[in-house]
N, C-alpha and C positions, 0 to 999 in steps of 0.2 A: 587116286589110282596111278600107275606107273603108268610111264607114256617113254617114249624117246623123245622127249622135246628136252633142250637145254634147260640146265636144272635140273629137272627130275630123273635123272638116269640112274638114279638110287633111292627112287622113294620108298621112305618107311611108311608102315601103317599108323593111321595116327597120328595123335601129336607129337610121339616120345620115341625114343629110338637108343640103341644101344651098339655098341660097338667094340671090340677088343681085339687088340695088337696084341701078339705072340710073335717075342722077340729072342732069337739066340742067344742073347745075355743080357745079361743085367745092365742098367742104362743108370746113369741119370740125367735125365731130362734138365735143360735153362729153357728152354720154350718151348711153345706149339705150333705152326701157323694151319690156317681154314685157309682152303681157296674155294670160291665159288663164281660163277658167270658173272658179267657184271648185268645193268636193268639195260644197255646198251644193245648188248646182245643176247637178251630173253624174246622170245616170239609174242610173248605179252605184256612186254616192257617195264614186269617189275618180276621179282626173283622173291615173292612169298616162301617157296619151296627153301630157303637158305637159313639152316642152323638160327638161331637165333641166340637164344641161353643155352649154355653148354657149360659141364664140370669136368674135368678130366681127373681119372684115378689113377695111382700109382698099384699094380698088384703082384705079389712073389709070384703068384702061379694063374694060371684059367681057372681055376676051380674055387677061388678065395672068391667069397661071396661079398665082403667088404674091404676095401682098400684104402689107401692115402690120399684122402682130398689135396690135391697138387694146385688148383685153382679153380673159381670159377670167372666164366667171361660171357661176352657179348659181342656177337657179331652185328658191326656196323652195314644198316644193307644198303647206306651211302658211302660209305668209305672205297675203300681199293679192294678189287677183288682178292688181293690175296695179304691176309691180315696175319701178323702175329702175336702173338701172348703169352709173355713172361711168366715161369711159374712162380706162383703165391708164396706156396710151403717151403 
């Protein structure tokens, strides 16, 4: 359920979630970074709510239903709150 508690100020339904950037031009991408809380400052001392497996796509437009696997990753939920990742492709 969505709450305003740190972490969840974007929760998706479920376990899956989707997301897409609409950008003025054409890019290409050398990395990505996630940020998210650290367990430091969650109200219940661990940040479950935080991306975990994540793929990021490359797409010519919104509408293109399959795009360019660019990488896949994993968000460390010991690591540094704010992580970055190299693209793959």
């Amino acid at each position: 359920q969505p709450d305003m508690y740190p972490g969840n100020c974007w929760a998706f339904k479920g376990s899956q979630g989707y997301l897409v950037v609409r950008l003025s031009m054409k890019i290409y991408p050398t990395a990505f970074t996630l940020e998210h809380i650290p367990k430091t400052l969650s109200p219940t001392g661990n940040i479950t709510s935080a991306p975990r497996n994540f793929s990021v796509y490359g797409l010519d437009d919104e509408y293109q239903e399959e795009g360019k696997l660019l990488g896949e990753y994993v968000y460390d939920q010991d690591g540094e709150p704010l992580q970055m990742f190299p693209v793959m492709v």
